[in-house]
Kinemage of the C-alpha trace (Angstrom):
@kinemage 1
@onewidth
@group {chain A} dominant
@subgroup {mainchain}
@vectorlist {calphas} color= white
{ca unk a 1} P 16.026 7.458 -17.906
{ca unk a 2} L 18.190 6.791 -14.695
{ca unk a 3} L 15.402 6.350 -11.804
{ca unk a 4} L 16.998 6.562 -8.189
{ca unk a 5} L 14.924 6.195 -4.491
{ca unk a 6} L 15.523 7.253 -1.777
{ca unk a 7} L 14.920 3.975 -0.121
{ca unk a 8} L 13.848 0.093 -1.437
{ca unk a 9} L 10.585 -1.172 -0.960
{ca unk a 10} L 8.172 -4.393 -2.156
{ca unk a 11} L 7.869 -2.630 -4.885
{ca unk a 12} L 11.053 -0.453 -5.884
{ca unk a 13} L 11.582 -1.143 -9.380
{ca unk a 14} L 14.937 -4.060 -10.192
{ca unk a 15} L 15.817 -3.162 -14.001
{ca unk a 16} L 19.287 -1.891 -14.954
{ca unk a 17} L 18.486 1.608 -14.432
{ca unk a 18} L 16.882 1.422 -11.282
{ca unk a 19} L 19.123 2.379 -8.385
{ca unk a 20} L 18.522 3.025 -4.530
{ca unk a 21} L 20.687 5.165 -2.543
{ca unk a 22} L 24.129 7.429 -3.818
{ca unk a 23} L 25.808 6.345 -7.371
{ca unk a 24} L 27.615 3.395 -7.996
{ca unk a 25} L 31.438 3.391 -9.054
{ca unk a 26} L 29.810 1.776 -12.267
{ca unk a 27} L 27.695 3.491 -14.110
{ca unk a 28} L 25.311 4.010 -17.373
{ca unk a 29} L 26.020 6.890 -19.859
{ca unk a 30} L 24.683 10.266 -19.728
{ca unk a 31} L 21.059 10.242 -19.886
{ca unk a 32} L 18.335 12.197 -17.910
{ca unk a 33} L 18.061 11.417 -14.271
{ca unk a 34} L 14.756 11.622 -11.859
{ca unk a 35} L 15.352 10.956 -7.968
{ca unk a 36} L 11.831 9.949 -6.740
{ca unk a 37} L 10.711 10.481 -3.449
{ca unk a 38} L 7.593 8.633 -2.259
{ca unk a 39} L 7.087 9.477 1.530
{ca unk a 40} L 7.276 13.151 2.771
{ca unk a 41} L 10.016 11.693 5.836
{ca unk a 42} L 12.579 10.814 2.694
{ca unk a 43} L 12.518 14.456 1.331
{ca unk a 44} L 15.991 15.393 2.883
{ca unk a 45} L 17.287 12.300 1.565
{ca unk a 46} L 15.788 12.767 -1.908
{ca unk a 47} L 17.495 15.921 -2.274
{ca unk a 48} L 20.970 14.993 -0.974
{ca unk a 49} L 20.444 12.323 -3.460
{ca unk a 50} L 19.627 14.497 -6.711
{ca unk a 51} L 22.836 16.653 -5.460
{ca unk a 52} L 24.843 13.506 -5.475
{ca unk a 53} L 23.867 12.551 -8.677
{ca unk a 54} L 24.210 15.821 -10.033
{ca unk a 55} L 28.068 15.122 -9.995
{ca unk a 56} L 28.291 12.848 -12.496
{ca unk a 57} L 24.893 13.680 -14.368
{ca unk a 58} L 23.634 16.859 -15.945
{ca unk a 59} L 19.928 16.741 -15.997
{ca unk a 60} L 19.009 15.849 -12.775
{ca unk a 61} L 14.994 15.994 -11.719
{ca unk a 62} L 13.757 16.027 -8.096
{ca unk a 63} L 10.265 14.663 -8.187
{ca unk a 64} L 7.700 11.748 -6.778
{ca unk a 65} L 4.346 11.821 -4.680
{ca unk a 66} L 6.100 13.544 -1.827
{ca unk a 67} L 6.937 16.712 -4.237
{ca unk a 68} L 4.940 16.372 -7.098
{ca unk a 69} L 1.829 15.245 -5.457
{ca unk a 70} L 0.119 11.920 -6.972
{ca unk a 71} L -0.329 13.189 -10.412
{ca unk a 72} L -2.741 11.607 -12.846
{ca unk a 73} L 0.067 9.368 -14.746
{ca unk a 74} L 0.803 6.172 -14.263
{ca unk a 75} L 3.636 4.384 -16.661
{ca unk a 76} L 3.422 0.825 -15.659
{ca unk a 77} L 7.407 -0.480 -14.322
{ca unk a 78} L 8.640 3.024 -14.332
{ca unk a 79} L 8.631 3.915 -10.573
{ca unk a 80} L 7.215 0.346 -9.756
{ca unk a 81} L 8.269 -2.887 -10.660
{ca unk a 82} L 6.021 -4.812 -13.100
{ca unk a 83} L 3.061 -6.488 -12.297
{ca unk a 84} L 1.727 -3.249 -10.119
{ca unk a 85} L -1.135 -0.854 -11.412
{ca unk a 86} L -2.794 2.432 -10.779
{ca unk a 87} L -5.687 2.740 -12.035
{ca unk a 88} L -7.025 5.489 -10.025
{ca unk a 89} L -5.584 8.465 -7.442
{ca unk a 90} L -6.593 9.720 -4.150
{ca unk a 91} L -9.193 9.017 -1.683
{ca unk a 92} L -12.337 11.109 -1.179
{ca unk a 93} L -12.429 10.213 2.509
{ca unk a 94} L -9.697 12.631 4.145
{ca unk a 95} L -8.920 10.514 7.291
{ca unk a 96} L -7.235 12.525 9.502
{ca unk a 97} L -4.291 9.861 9.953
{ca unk a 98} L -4.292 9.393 6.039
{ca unk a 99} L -1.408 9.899 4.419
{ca unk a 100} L -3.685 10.417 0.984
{ca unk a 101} L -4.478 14.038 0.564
{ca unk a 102} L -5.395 14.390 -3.648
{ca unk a 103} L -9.514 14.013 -4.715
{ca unk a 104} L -9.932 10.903 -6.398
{ca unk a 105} L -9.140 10.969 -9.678
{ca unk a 106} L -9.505 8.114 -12.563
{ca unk a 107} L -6.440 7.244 -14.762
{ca unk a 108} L -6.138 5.128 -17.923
{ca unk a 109} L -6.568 1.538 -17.092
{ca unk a 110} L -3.289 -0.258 -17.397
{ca unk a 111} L -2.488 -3.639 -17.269
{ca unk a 112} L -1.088 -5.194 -14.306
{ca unk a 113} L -2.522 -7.695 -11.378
{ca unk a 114} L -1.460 -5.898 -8.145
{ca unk a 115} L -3.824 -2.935 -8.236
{ca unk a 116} L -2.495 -0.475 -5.907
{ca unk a 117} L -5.254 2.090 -5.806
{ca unk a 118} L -5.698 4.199 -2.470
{ca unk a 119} L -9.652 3.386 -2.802
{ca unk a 120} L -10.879 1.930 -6.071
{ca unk a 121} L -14.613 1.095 -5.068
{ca unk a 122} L -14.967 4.522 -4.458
{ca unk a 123} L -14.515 5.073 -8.380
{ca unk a 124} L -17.861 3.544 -9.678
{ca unk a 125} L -19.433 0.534 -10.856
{ca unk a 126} L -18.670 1.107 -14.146
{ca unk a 127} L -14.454 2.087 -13.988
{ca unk a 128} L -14.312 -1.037 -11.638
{ca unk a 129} L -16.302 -3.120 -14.212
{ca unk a 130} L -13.429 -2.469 -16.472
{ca unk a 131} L -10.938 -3.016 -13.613
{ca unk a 132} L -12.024 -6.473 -13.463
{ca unk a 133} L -12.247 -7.328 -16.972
{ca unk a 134} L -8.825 -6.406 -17.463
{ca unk a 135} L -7.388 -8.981 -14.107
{ca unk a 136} L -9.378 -11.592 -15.849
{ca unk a 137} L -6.998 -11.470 -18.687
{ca unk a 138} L -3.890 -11.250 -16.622
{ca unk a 139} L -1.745 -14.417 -15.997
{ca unk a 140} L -1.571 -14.193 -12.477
{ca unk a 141} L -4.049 -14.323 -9.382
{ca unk a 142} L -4.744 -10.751 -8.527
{ca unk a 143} L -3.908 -8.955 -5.543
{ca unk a 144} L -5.944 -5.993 -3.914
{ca unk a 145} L -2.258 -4.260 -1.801
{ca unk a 146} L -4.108 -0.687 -1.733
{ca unk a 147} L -6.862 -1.051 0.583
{ca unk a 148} L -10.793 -1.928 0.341
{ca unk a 149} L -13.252 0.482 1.685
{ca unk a 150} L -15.016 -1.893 3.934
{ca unk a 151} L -18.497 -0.080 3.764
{ca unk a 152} L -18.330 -0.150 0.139
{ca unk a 153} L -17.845 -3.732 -0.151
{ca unk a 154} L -21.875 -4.658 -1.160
{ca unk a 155} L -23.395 -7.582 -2.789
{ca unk a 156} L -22.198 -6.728 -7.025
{ca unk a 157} L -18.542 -6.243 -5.190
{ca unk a 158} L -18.397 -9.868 -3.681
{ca unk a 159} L -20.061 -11.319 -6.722
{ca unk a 160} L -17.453 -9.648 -8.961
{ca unk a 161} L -14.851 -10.779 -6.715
{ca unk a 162} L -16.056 -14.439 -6.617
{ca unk a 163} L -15.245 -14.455 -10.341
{ca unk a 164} L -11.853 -13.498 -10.056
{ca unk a 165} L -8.408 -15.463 -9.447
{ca unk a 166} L -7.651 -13.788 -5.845
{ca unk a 167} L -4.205 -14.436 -4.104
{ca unk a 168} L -4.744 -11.633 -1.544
{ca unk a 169} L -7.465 -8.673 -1.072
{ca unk a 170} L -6.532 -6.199 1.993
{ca unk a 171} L -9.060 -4.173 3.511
{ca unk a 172} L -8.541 -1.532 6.637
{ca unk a 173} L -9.562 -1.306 10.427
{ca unk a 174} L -7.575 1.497 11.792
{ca unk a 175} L -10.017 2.840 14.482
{ca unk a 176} L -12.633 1.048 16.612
{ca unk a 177} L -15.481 2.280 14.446
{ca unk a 178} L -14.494 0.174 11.628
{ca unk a 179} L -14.650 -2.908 12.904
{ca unk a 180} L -18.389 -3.659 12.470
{ca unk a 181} L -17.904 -2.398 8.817
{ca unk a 182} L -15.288 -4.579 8.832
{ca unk a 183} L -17.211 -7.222 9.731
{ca unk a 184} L -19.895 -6.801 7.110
{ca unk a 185} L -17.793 -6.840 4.386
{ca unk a 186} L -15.954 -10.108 5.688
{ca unk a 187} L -19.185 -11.985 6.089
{ca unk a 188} L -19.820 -11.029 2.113
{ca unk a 189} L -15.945 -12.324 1.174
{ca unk a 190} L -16.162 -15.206 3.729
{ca unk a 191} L -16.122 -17.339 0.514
{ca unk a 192} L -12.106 -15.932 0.186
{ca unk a 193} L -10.971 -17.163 3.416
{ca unk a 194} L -8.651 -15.587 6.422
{ca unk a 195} L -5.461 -16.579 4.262
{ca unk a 196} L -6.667 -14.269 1.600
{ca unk a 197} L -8.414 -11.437 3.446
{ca unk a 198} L -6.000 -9.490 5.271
{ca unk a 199} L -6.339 -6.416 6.854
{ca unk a 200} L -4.411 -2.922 7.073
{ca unk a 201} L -4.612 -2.268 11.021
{ca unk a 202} L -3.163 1.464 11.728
{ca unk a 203} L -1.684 1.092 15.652
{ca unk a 204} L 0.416 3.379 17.875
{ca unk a 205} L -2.019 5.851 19.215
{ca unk a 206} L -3.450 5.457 22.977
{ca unk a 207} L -2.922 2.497 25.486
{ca unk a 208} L -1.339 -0.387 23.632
{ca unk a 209} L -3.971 -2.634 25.138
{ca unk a 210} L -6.597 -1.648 23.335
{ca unk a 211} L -4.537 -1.506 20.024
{ca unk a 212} L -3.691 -5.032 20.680
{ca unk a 213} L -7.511 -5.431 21.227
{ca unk a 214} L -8.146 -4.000 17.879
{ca unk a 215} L -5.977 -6.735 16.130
{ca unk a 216} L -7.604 -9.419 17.746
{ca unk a 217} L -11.148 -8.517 17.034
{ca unk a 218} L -9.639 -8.020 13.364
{ca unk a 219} L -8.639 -11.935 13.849
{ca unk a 220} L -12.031 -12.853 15.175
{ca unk a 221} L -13.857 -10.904 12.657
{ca unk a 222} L -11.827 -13.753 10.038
{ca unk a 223} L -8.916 -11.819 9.095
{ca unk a 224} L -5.454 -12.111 8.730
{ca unk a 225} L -4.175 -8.634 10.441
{ca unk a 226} L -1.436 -6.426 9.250
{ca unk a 227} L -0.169 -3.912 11.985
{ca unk a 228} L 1.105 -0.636 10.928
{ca unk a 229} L 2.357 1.997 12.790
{ca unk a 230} L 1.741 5.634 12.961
{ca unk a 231} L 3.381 7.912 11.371
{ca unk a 232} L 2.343 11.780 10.465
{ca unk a 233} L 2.492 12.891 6.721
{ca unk a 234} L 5.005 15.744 8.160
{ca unk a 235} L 8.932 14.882 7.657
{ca unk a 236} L 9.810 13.687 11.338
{ca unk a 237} L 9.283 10.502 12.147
{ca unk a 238} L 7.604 9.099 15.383
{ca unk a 239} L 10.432 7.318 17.713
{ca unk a 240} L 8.340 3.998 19.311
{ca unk a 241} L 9.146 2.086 21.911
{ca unk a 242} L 10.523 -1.468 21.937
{ca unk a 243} L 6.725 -2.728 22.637
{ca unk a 244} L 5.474 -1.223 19.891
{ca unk a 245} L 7.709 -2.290 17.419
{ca unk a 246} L 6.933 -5.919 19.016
{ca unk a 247} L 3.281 -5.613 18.726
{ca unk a 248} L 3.727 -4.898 15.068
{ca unk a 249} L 6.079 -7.336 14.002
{ca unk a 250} L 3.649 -9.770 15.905
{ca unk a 251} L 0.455 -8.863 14.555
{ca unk a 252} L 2.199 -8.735 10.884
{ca unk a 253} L 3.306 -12.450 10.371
{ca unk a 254} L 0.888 -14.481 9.719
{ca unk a 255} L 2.679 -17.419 11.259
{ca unk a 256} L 3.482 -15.788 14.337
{ca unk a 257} L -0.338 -14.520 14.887
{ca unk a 258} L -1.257 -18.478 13.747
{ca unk a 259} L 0.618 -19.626 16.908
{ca unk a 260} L -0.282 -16.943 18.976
{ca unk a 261} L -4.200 -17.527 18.598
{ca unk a 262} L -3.790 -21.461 18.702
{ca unk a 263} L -2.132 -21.517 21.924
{ca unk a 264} L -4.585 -19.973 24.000
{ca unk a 265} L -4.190 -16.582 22.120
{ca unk a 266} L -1.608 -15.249 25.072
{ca unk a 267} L 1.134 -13.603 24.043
């Protein structure tokens, strides 16, 4: 099966018959295709895709979270490159600014070291028992990319974690409130370090002084801060200003934020 996206990302699949963007002037035989769409903004794309496909191909399938929903299946290096796992979907927290909307929902556990889940301690002691047992047996240091629920993190999580190979677990501040959470949960991982706790930081909403503010205490709590900004679940995208987009790009390299806090933490 052809699989085409509307755009590349981290983790866009590289095999032979993964493509991003219109058809090549090469390329493979008939065969089924399936344009997936990830992010409700790329739906217009998606479709002007599966119409531009549709002149070469007969079958032709318009799907992905944006139009399908999350679904409960997860094929590992289908619609993600190798290495990334699912092994649960949804969120039972409906944050307003969210962009996850399904119930939570457990899936087969599949092998794979980055575990992408949109909040796996929520799942249970039990499903994440298994989740760990299985990165134990992987190759490579494992990496937490889908987000920690800092007021879940409690004593069994850090001692499960401390037996784990860890390159990189990411956890979440995105509004004032969760910053002492935050800092609970940090205090329990301390034994991880800032290079290896970073943390999702949702910006772009109210004065840009106190998002900035935000990202520091994130730094002073002892981690490594990742800005993101806004943007609705709906199809049109915010426009930001040029200050924004500098405060994120800032506050999202880890070098950059390095030399900004060293040198008197000025901008």
């Amino acid at each position: 099966m052809i699989r085409v996206f509307p755009v590349r990302t981290s983790y866009t699949p590289t095999d032979d018959l993964a493509f991003v963007g219109d058809p090549p002037l090469w390329r493979p035989p008939e065969m089924p295709v399936h344009v997936s769409v990830t992010f409700t903004w790329d739906i217009t794309e998606g479709e002007r895709l599966a119409e531009a496909w549709g002149l070469y191909y007969s079958d032709v399938q318009l799907g992905g979270p944006a139009i399908d929903g999350e679904g409960r299946d997860f094929i590992p290096g289908v619609y993600v490159k190798p290495g990334v796992t699912f092994t649960s979907r949804g969120c039972p927290n409906r944050c307003p600014w969210c962009l996850v909307r399904g119930p939570l929902q457990l899936l087969p556990i599949m092998p794979g070291y980055i575990v992408q889940d949109n909040n796996i301690l929520a799942t249970g002691r039990e499903h994440m028992g298994q989740v760990f047992a299985m990165l134990k047996q992987q190759r490579r240091a494992a990496i937490f990319s889908g987000g920690l629920d800092s007021r879940l993190v409690d004593d069994w999580v850090a001692e499960q974690f401390r037996e784990l190979r860890i390159k990189s677990v990411f956890l979440a501040a995105d509004t004032d409130a969760a910053l002492e959470p935050l800092r609970e949960a940090v205090e329990r991982l301390a034994f991880l370090g800032r290079e290896k706790l970073r943390c999702y930081v949702l910006i772009g909403k109210g004065n840009i002084d106190k998002n900035e503010a935000r990202l520091r205490a994130v730094w002073d709590i002892g981690c490594m801060p990742f800005a993101q900004l806004y943007q609705p679940p709906q199809q049109k995208r915010i426009t930001y200003s040029r200050a924004w987009h500098g405060l994120a790009r800032t506050w999202s390299r880890p070098a950059t934020m390095r030399t900004l806090m060293k040198n008197g933490r000025q901008p």
